[in-house]
N, C-alpha and C positions, 0 to 999 in steps of 0.2 A: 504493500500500500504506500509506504513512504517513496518506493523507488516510483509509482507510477506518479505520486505529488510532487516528485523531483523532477522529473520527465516534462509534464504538465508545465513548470511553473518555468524550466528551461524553456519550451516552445511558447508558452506567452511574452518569454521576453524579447526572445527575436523577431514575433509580429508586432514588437510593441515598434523595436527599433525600426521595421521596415514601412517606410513611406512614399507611398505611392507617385506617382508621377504625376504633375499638374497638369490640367487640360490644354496649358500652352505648349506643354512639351508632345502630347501626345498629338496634336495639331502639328508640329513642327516635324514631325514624323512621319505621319500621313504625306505632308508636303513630300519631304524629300523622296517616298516611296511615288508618288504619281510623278513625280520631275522624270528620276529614272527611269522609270519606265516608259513613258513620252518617247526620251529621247533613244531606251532602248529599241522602240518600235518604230521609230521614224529613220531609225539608222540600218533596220530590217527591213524600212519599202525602201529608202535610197542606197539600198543593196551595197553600203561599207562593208568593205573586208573585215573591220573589226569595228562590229557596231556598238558590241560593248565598252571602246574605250570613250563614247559619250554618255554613259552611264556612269561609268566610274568618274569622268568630269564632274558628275553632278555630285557625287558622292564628296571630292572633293571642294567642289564648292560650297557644301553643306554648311548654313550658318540658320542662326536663329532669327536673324534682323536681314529683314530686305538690302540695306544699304551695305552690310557686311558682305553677302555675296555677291553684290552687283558690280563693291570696288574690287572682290578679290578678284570676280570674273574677267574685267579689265585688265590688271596685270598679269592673269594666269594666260590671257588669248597675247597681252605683248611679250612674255615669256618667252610663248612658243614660238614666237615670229623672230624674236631673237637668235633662239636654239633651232629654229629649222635652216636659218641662213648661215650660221655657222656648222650645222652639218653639212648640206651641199660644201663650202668651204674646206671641210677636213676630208671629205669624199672625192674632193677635186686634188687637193695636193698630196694625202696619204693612203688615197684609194687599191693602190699596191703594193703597202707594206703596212702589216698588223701590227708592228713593234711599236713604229713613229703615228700612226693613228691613235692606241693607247695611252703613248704618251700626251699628245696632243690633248688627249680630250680629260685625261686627269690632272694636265695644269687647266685646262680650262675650268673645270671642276672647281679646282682650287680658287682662280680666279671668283668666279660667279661667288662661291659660298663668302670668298673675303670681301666680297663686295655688299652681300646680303650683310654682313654684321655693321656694317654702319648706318644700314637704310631699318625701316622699322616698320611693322606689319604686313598688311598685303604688299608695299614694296619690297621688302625684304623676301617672301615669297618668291614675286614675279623674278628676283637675277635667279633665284635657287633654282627656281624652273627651269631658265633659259641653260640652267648648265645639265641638269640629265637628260631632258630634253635631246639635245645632243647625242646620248646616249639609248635612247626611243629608237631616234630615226637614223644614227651612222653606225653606234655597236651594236645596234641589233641585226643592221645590213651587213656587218664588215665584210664576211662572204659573198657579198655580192652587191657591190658600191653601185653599180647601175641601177636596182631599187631605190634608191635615199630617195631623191626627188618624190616618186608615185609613196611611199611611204612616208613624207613629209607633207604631203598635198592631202592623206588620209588622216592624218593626226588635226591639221588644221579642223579639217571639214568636220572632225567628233567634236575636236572641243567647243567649234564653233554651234554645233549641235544640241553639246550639253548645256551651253550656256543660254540659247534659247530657251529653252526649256526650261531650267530653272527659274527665270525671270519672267518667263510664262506663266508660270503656274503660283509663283510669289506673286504677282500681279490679281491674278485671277483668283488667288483662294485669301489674298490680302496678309499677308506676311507683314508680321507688326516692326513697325518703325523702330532704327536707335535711338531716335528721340528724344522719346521717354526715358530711357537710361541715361542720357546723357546729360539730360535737362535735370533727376535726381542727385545722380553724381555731382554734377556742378553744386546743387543746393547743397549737398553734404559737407562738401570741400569748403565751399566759403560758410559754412555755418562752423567748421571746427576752425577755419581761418578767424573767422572774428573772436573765437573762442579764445583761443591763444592769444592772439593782440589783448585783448582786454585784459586777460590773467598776466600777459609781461606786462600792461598801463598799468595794474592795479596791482599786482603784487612784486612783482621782478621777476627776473628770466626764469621762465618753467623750464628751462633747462634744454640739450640736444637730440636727450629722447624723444620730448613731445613736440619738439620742434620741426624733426627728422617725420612724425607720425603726420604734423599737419600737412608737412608739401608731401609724404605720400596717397594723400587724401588728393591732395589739388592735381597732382600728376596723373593718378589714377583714370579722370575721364579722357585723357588723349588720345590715347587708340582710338574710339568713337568720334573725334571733333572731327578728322578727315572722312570718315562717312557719313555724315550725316549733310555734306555739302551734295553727296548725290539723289538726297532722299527731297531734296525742294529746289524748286525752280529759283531762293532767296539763300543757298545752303550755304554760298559762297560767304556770305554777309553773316547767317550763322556761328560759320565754323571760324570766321575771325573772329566774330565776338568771343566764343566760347576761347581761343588761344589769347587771347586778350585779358579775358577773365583768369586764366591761370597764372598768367605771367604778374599781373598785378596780384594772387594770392601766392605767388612764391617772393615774390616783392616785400608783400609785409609781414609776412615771416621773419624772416632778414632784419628788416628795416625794425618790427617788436625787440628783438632779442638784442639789437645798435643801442633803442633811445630806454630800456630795461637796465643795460649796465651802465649808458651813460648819466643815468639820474642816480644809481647806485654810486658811482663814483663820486660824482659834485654833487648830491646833494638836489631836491627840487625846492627853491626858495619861492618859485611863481606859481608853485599849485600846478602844474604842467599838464602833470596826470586829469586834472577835472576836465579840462580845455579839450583833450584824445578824445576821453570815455564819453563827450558830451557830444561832442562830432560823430562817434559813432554810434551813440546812439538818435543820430536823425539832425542835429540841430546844423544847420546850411550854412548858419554864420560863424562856425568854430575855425572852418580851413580858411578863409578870408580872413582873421584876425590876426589867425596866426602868423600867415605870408604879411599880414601889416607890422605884427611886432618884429619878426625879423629884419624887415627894412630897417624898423626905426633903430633893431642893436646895431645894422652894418655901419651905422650913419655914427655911433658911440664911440669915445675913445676908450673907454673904459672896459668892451667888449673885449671877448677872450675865446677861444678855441671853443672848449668845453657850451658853454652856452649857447652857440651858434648849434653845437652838433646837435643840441636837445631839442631845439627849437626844428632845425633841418629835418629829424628822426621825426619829431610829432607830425611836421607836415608832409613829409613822406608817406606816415598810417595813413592820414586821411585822403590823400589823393591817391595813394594804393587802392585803398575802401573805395573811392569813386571810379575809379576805374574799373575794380570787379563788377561794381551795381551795371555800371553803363555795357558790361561785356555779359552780362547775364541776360540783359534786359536785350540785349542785340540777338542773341540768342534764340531768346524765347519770340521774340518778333521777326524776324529779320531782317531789321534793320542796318544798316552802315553804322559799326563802332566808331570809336573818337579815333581810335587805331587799330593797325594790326601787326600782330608781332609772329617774328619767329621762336619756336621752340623746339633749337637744338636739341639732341639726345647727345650725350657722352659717350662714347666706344673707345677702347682700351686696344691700341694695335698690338701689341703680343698676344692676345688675346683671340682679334680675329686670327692672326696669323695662323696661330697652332688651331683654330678651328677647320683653316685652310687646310694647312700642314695635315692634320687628322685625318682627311675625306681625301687625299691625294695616295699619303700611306695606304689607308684601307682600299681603295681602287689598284693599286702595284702590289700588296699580299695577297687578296681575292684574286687579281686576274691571273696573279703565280699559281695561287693553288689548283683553281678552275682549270688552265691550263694545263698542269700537272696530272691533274686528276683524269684529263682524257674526257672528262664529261660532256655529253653531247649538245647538252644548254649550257654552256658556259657563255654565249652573248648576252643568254636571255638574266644568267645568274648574274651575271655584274649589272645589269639595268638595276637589277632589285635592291641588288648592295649600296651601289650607288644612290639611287633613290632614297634608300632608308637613311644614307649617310650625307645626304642633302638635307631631306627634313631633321633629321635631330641636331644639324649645325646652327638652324634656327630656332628651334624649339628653343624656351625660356627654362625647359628643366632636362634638357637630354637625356638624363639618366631615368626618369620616370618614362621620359618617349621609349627607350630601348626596352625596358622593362614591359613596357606596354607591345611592344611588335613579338618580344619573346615569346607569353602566353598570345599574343592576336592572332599570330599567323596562323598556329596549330587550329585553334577556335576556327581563325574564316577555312583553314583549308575542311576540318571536320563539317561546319557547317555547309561547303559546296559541296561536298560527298552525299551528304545526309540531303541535300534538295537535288541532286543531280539522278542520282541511282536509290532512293527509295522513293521521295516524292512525287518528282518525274517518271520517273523509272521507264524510258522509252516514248513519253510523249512530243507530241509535236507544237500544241496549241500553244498559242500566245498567252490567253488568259490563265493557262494550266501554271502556265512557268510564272506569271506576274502574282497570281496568290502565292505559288511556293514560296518565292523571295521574300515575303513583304513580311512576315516573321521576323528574319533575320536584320531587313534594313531598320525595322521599327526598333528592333531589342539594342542596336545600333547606336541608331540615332540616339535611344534615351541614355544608355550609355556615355556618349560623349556629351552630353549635357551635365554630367557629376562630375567635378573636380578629380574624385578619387579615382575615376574610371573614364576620364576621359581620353586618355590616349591609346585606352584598350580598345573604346567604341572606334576612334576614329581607323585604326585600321582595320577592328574587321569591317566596319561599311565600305573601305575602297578597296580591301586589298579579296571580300566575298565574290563580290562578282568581277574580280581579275582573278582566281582559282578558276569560279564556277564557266566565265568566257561563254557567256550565249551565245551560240551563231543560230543561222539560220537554215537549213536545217541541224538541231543536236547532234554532234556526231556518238556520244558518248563511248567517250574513250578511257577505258579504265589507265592504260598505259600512258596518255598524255596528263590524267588528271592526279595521278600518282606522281610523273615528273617536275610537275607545277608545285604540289604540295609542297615536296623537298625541297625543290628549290627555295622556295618562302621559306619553310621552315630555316631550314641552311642560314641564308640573308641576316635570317630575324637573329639567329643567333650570332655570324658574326657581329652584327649591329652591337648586340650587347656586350659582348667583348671587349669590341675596339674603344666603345665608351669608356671602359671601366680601366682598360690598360694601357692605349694609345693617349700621348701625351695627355692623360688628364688632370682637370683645373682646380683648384683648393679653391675656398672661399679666401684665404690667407693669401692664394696669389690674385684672387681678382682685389684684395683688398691695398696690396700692395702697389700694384702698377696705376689704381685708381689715387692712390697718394702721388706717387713720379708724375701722375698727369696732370696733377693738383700742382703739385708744385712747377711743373714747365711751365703752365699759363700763368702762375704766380711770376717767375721771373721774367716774361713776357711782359707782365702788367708792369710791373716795377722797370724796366729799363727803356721799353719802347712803347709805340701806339697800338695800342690793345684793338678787339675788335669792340664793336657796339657796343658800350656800358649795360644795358638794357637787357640785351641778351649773351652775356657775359654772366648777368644773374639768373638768368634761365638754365643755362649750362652748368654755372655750380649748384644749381637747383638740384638738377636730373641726375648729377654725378651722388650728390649727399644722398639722396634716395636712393638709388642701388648701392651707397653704399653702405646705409643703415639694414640694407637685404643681407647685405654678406657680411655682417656685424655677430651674427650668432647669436646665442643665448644673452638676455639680458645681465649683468655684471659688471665691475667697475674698471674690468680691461675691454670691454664693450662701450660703457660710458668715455672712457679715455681717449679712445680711438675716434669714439664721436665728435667729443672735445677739440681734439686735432684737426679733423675732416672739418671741420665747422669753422676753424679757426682759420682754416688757409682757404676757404670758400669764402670769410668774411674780408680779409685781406686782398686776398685777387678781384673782389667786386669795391672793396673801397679804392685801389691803385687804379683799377680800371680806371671807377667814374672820376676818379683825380686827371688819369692822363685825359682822358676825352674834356674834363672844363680847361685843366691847361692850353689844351689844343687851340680851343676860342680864346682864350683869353692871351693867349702870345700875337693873338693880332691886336692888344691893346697897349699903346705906347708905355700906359703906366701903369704894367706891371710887367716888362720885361724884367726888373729882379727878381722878384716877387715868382716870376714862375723858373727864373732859372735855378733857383733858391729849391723852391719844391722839386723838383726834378733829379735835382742835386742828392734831394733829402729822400727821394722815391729809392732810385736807384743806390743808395747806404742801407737803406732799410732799420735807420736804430732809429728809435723812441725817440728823443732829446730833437735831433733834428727836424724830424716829421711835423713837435711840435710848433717849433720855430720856422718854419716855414707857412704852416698855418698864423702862426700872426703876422708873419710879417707880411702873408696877401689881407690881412684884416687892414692892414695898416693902409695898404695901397688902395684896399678898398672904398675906402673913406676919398682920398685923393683922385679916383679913377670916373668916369661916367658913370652915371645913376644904373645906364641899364645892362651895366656890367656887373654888379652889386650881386643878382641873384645867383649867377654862375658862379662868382666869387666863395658865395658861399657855402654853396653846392660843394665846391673842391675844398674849403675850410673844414669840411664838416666829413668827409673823407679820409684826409688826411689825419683829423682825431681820429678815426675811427682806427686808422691802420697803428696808427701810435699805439696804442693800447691793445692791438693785438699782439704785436711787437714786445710792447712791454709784457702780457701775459702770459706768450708761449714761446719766450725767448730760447727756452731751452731746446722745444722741440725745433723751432727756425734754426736753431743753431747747427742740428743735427742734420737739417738737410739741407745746410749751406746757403741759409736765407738771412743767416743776420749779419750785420755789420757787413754785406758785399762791398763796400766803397766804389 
């Protein structure tokens, strides 16, 4: 009796855990099952040699939001336009030796994946494409280079197949917009944005952790801002507001955690703090007052570095804050923002490189062994290898992607067995074979909807029916659908392999070369003309955020490294916007010392100087034209800023050769 109330209370717990799939998903499913098969059947009356490779287009284009498949559909069809003119190309010059076509097309390989790691989502994609691609229509011909062309002209016409199709039936059955995602994200991002600003106004710096957490909030809806520009006739207008909005909520992040330490330092004698919190909380005349009393300190002889920067930092929150309201508000309308901005991503070139390096390796071991091995698909084995080791160069967790192709394969090849020769088991009809499938797409599709299981779903939905290969008439062939499995299987496993043993990457090294990069644009800032201030703070945005990813467990060698990473982020955007008001202000007669002075003081990089160069543009400021004054003290208020970070983490600037440069 106990064992059957043990039994009992175990199967109640695991129905308690398991929850069902929402009716969005189950729609999204449906979809992508009626797309493929559209396009499976349209590619069976336009009588393609391989009608199912517009089936598995759909499979890959598979997204949950209209605008997500419609951008990736764009890059995946310029992809192939890429990769088909570079096969003819390697067809043309390597068409009579195997060795130098091999090579050819595993640096090209190389090429494409190091080129995907600096581009970001469906761009990133469309190079990865264009490089197996290559390997579709020339290593699958290498035996017989006079094909490429008619098997290049057949790739096109599927995918252009699948992608009708897909946007067909998105269309048709109303495939819900990124919109909405995009439009909450944003409200989240600036609701934890204002959160933080308020908490460094009112208490002092909340510190790197939650600082590091708010711009990963605000970074978070990018992916979506570039599609959502294809989802409205106004997207364009949209999608600048929404990068507009970010860049002003990675702004005052920054800008909080500047005017937090600098009221901590000197002290707030003018109540500073009510003047921020009253502006944001609505009141219109707070940031006009404020840009008045600045005026009236530059105008003071008695004004001082420090004061200028508190005053600078306040107005900096609130015209941050304005600018998120006017980039949300463009957004949701779409309207024409005040502006629009670039945002940079960060990439680590050691980084791409061995990504590169990784997919060229494993293309020269595969095609040794394959070779070796005498196997009869050895074209068809390295397509898959290859492929597999395209996609996981861009995947965001490659080790989960490989993990996921290891148990997928075996899954999709068992699943095409299992609808090939029991389901079908020798039929002909169309409708026979489109109910078999739709099991398997459906269990798929919901699959790559879970986090946990998403990279299981997504190969078996494309890699099911590339086993199962419908043609027109079935041939079913036990001896081709046994060679197909292996092969997959095979693939999926080196995949995992070469992940796990081919140059692979620590958090410890992405976190290190993401310091070197820190610091290169640091001495960039500090000696020469930086690139755009603006987006300079963009860049060390997106760098801090991946690298609070690769920061590990929360702890105070976690904190510390944050601390650092923060520190030369705060530094490279205070130098920045130093050199960029310099710039202007060296066209003004009276303050040629005055800037040669700071320049002097950028490129030393010690504290004592930095100060002194900020007053002495105070001094000149007084003396110089009225409408010189604001940029004056724009760069005053900079240059505090760098001083003290100088003066804080002299030890670590010292370590990586940032302090006292002369």
């Amino acid at each position: 009796m106990a064992e059957e109330s043990l039994r009992r209370g175990w199967i109640d717990a695991v129905l308690d855990r398991v929850e069902p799939p929402p009716l969005s998903s189950w729609a999204y499913a449906v979809r992508i099952w009626l797309a493929m098969m559209l396009a499976l059947y349209a590619g069976f009356w336009l009588q393609l040699e391989s009608a199912s490779s517009a089936a598995v287009t759909v499979a890959i284009l598979a997204q949950p939001r209209r605008g997500q498949a419609l951008s990736k559909a764009a890059y995946r069809f310029l992809g192939t336009l890429v990769g088909f003119a570079v096969a003819i190309l390697f067809a043309a010059l390597f068409g009579q030796d195997r060795v130098e076509m091999l090579v050819a097309f595993a640096l090209w390989m190389g090429l494409c994946v190091f080129t995907a790691n600096y581009l970001q989502g469906t761009k990133a994609y469309g190079a990865m494409l264009s490089g197996y691609t290559v390997a579709i229509i020339a290593i699958n011909n290498i035996d017989a280079p006079q094909s490429v062309f008619a098997t290049g002209i057949e790739r096109v016409a599927a995918i252009t197949l699948g992608i009708v199709a897909i946007t067909f039936i998105n269309d048709a059955l109303g495939a819900p917009s990124i919109f909405p995602d995009l439009s909450a994200g944003m409200a989240k991002a600036r609701e934890a944005a204002r959160d933080f600003v308020r908490r460094a106004v009112r208490d002092g710096d909340p510190g790197p952790e939650a600082a590091a957490e708010a711009m990963r909030l605000a970074a978070a809806p990018r992916d979506a801002i570039g599609v959502v520009a294809t989802e409205f006739h106004d997207g364009a207008n949209r999608a600048a507001g929404a990068r507009s909005a970010v860049a002003a909520l990675f702004a005052s992040v920054a800008a909080a955690r500047s005017f937090a330490l600098a009221v901590a330092r000197s002290g707030d004698p003018d109540d500073l703090r009510a003047s921020v919190l009253a502006g944001l909380d609505g009141e219109r005349d707070a940031l006009p007052a404020l840009v008045a009393r600045l005026d009236a300190l530059a105008e003071r002889e008695d004004a001082n570095p420090d004061a200028v920067l508190r005053l600078r930092r306040a107005i900096d929150l609130l015209r941050q804050d304005r600018l998120a309201e006017d980039g949300v508000d463009a957004l949701e309308t779409g309207r024409a923002p005040l502006r629009d901005m670039r945002l940079p991503i960060h990439r680590d070139f050691p980084d791409a490189l061995r990504n590169a390096a990784r997919v060229v390796i494993t293309i020269a071991i595969s095609a040794a062994l394959f070779v070796l091995s005498g196997w009869p698909a050895t074209s068809a084995a390295l397509l898959q290898v290859s492929a597999f080791a395209a996609l996981a160069s861009i995947n965001p967790n490659p080790v989960a992607f490989a993990t996921g192709a290891l148990w997928g394969m075996p899954l999709a090849a068992a699943c095409a067995g299992l609808v090939e020769f029991v389901v079908l088991d020798g039929g002909q009809g169309f409708p026979l074979l489109a109910i078999a499938m739709a099991p398997v797409i459906v269990t798929a599709c919901l699959l790559s909807l879970r986090p946990k299981t998403a990279s299981l779903g997504f190969i078996l939905l494309v890699f099911f029916p590339v086993v199962l290969a419908p043609t027109n008439p079935q041939p079913y062939s036990a001896e081709s659908y046994l060679t197909s499995s292996v092969l997959f299987c095979v693939a999926g496993l080196i995949l995992f392999l070469v992940i796990r043993i081919v140059l692979p990457t620590t958090n410890a090294q992405h976190r290190r070369w993401s310091l070197q990069a820190a610091r290169a644009d640091v001495v960039e800032a500090l000696s020469g003309e930086p690139q755009e201030a603006d987006e300079r703070v963009n860049l060390d945005a997106d760098r801090l955020v991946q690298f609070a990813g690769w920061g590990g467990t929360a702890g105070a060698v976690r904190r510390a490294a944050l601390r650092h990473a923060f520190a030369l982020a705060a530094l490279d955007t205070a130098a920045a916007g130093a050199q960029a008001g310099l710039n202007r202000l060296a066209e003004v007669p009276a303050y040629d010392g005055a800037v040669r002075q700071a320049r002097a003081a950028l490129r030393r990089a010690e504290a004592g100087p930095l100060r002194d160069a900020g007053a002495a543009l105070l001094a000149a400021c007084r003396a110089g034209p009225a409408e010189s004054r604001r940029t004056a003290t724009r760069v005053v208020a900079d240059l505090a800023t760098a001083s003290y970070v100088v003066e804080g983490q002299g030890r670590v600037l010292r370590r990586l050769g940032l302090w006292g440069r002369g």
